[in-house]
C-alpha positions as CSV (number, residue, x, y, z in Angstrom):
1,X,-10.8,6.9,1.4
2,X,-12.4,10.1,-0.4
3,X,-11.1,8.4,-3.7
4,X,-12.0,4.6,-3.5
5,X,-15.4,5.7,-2.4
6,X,-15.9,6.5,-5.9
7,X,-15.6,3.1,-6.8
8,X,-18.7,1.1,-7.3
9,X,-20.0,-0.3,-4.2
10,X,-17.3,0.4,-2.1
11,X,-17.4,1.8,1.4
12,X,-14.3,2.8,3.3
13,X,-14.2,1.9,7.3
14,X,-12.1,4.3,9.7
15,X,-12.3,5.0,13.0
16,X,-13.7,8.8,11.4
17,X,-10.3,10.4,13.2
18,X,-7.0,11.8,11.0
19,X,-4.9,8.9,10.9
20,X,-6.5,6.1,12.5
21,X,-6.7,2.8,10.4
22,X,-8.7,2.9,6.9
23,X,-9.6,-0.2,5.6
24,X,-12.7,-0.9,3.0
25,X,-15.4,-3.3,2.2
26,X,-17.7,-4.1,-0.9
27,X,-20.7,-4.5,-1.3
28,X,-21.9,-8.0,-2.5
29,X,-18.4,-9.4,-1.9
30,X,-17.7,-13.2,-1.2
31,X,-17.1,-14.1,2.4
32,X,-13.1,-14.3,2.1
33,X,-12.0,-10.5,2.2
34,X,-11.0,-8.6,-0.5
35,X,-7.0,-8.6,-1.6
36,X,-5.1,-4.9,-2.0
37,X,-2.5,-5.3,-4.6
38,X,-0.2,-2.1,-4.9
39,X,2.2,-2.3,-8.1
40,X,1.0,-6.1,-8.9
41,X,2.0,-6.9,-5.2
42,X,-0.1,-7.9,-2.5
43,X,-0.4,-5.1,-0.1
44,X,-1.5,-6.3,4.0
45,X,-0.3,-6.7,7.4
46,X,0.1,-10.6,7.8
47,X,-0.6,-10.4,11.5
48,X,-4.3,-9.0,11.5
49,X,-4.6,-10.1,7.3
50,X,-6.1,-6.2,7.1
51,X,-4.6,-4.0,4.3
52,X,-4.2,-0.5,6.2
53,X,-4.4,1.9,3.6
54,X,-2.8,4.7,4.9
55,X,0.3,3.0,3.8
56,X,-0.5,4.0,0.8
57,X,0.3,7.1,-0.9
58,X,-1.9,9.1,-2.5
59,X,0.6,11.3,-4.2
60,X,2.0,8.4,-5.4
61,X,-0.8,6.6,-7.1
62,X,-1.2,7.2,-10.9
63,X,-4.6,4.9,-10.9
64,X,-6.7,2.6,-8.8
65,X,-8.9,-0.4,-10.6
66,X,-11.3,-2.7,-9.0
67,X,-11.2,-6.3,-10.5
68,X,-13.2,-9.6,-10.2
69,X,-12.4,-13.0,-9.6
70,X,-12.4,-14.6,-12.8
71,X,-11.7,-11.3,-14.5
72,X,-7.9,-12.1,-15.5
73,X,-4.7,-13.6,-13.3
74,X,-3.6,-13.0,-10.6
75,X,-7.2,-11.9,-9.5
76,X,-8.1,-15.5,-11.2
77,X,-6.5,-17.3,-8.3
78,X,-6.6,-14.8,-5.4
79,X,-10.3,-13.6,-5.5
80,X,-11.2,-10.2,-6.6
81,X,-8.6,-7.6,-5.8
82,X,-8.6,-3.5,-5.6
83,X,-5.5,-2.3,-7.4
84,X,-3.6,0.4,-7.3
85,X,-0.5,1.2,-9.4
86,X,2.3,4.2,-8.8
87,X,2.8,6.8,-10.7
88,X,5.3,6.7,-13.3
89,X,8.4,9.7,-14.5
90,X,7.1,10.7,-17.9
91,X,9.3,13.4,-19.0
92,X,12.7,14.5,-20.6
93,X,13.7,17.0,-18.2
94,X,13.6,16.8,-14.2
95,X,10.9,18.0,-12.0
96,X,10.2,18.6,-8.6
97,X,6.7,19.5,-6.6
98,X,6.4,20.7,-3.0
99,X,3.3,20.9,-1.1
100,X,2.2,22.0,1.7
101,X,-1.2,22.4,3.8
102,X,-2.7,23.4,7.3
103,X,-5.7,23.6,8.5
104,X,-7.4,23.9,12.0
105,X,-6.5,21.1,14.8
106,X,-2.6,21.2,14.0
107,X,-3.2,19.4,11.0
108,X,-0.5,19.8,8.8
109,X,1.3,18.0,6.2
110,X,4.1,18.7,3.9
111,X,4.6,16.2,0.6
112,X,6.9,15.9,-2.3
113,X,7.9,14.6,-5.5
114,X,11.1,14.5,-7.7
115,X,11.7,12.9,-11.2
116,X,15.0,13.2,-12.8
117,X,16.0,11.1,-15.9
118,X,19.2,9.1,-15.1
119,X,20.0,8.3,-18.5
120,X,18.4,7.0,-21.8
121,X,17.1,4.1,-20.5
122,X,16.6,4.8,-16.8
123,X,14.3,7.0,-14.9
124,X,14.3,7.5,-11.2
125,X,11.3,9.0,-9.1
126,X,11.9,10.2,-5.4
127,X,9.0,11.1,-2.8
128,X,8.2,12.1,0.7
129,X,5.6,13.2,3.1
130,X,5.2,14.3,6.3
131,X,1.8,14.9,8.5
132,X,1.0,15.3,11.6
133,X,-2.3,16.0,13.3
134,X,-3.5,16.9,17.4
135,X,-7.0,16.2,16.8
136,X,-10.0,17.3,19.0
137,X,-8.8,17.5,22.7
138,X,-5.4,16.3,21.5
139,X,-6.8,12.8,21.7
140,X,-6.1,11.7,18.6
141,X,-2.3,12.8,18.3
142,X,-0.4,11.3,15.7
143,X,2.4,11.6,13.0
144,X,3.3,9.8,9.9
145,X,6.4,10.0,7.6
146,X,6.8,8.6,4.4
147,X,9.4,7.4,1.8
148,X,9.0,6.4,-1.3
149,X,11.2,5.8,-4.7
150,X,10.6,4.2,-7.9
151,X,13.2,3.1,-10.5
152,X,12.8,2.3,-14.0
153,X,14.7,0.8,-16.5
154,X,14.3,-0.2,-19.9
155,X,16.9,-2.9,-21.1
156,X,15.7,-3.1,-24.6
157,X,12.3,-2.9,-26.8
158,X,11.4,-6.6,-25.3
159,X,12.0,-6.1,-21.4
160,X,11.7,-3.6,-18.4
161,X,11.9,-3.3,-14.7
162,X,10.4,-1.2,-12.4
163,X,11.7,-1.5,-9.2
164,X,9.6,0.7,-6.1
165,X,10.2,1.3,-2.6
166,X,7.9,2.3,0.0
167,X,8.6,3.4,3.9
168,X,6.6,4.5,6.5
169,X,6.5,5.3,9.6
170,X,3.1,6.5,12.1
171,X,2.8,7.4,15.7
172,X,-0.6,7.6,16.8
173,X,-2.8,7.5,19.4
174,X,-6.2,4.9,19.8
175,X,-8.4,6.6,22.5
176,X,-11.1,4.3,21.9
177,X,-14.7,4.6,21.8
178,X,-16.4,7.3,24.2
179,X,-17.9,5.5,27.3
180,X,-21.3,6.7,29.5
181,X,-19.5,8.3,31.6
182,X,-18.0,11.1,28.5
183,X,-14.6,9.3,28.6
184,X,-12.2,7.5,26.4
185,X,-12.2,4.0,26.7
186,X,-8.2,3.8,26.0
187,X,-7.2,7.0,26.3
188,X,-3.6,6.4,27.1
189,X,-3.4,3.7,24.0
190,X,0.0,4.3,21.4
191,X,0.5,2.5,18.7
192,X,3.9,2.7,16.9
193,X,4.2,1.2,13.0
194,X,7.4,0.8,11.5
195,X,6.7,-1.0,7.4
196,X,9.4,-1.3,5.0
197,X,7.6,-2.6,1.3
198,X,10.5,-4.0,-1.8
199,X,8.9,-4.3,-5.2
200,X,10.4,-5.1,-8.2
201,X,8.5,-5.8,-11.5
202,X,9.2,-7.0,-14.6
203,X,7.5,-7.0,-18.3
204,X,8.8,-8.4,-21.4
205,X,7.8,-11.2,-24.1
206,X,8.1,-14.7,-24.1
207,X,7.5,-17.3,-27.5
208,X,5.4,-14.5,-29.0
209,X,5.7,-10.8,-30.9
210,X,4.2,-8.6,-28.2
211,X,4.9,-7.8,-24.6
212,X,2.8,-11.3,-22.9
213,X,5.3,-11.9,-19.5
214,X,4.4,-9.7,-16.2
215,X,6.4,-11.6,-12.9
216,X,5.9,-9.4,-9.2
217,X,8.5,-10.1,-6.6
218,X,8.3,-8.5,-3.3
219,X,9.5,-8.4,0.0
220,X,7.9,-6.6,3.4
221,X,8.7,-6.2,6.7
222,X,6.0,-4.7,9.5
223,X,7.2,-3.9,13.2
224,X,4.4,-2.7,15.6
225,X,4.3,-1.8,19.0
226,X,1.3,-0.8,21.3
227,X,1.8,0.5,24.6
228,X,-1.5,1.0,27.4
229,X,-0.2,2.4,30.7
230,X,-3.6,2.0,32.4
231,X,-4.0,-1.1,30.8
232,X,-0.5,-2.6,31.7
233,X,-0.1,-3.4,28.2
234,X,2.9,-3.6,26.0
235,X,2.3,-5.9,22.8
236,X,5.2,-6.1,20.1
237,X,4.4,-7.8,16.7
238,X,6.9,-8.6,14.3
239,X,6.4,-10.1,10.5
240,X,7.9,-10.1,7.2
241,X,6.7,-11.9,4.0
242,X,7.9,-11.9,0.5
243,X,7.1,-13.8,-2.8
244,X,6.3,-13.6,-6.3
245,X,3.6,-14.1,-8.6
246,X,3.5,-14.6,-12.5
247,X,1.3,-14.2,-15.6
248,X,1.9,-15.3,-19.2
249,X,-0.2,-15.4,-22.5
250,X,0.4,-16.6,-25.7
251,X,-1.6,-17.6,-28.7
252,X,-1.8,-20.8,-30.4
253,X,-4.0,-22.5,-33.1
254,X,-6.3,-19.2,-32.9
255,X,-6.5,-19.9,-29.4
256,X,-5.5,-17.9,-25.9
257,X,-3.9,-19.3,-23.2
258,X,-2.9,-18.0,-20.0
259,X,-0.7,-19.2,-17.5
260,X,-0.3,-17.6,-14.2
261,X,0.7,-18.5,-10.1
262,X,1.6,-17.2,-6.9
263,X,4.2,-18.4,-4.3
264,X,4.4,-16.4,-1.1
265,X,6.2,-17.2,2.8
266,X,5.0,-15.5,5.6
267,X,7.1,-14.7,8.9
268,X,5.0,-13.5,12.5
269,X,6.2,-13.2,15.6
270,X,3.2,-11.4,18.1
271,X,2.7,-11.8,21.6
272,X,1.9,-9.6,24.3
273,X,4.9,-8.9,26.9
């Protein structure tokens, strides 16, 4: 949230607690809601159609655009789109980063990052974090770990892959809104998200002398599972979806064409027990 809010005209929406659900809106945007694509995949949870974005790592985001319908495919068929791409191992010798930070509450969080070379043609990126945070009154307890890994190969001067892996896991607590009487309206509500996120990309060049070919195809899977004693309530959703998407240019008779589509199944199973 502190980063996209330096995009223009748009305004992040959290529950203003550590580790409660962030999504975002924009200003002047159509009805339909805007789509989060996260290494030219889309990026949501197919049960509530919100993109969460704590999901998303920070320290693993080399740069965020904000696109337009219209602007270029895939935004051309999916409506205008907030993009985010990962970072990528540019180096010849391996690195790693550690950090960690505290601050007042119990907040705490350690993250890190390791690049290593594999050979000529491949480079592999490894990173983790883990946060954790009691909040005011320890009403707001919750804890987050995250995996993520990113492979790259390059087969030849034409074609490349990039294949990234994202896994996390949070524990938190949703107390709810404060009530007249000074008093949690859920106090006793846990929520428990599970999200495993397969990306591979690939580049390359089709009928033409430069790199014109970009084709996404992903796979996700999301378990959730929210428990209210008081409220007697024990809810478990289940979903998975995967696809793929394509773009292709090419020039012909001083003309440019562009081809492009996106083909995507969707798996839920949610109902309260």
């Amino acid at each position: 949230g502190d980063l996209i809010i330096y995009l223009p005209s748009v305004s992040p929406i959290d529950a203003g607690n550590a580790g409660q659900k962030l999504a975002y809106t924009r200003h002047g945007n159509r009805p339909q809601q805007s789509i989060v694509y996260f290494d030219s995949r889309r990026f949501y949870d197919p049960i509530s159609g919100e993109a969460d974005l704590n999901f998303l790592p920070v320290g693993f985001t080399n740069h965020i655009t904000l696109s337009d319908k219209g602007s270029s495919l895939p935004e051309l068929i999916s409506g205008e789109a907030l993009r985010l791409y990962s970072e990528k191992y540019q180096d010849e010798l391996p690195y790693s980063q550690i950090f960690h930070h505290k601050a007042s509450l119990g907040y705490s969080d350690v993250d890190f990052l390791f690049g290593q070379p594999v050979s000529q043609k491949t480079d592999l990126l490894v990173g983790g974090m883990i946060k954790s945070y009691d909040g005011k009154n320890n009403a707001y307890l919750y804890d987050h770990q995250n995996l993520r890994a990113k492979l790259a190969y390059r087969y030849n001067s034409n074609w490349q892959f990039e294949y990234s892996f994202l896994h996390n896991k949070i524990n938190r607590n949703e107390p709810g809104f404060l009530n007249d009487e000074d008093e949690y309206s859920t106090p006793n509500r846990k929520i428990k998200d599970n999200r495993y996120d397969h990306t591979l990309n690939l580049y390359g060049k089709l009928f033409h002398h430069q790199q014109n070919f970009r084709s996404t195809i992903y796979y996700s899977s999301l378990y959730t599972k929210i428990t209210d004693q008081d409220n007697d309530l024990r809810q478990v959703n289940r979903s998975r979806y995967g696809g793929t998407n394509f773009k292709l240019n090419f020039h012909s008779l001083n003309h440019t064409f562009s081809l492009g589509g996106n083909v995507e199944h969707i798996r839920v199973n949610a109902s309260p027990v």
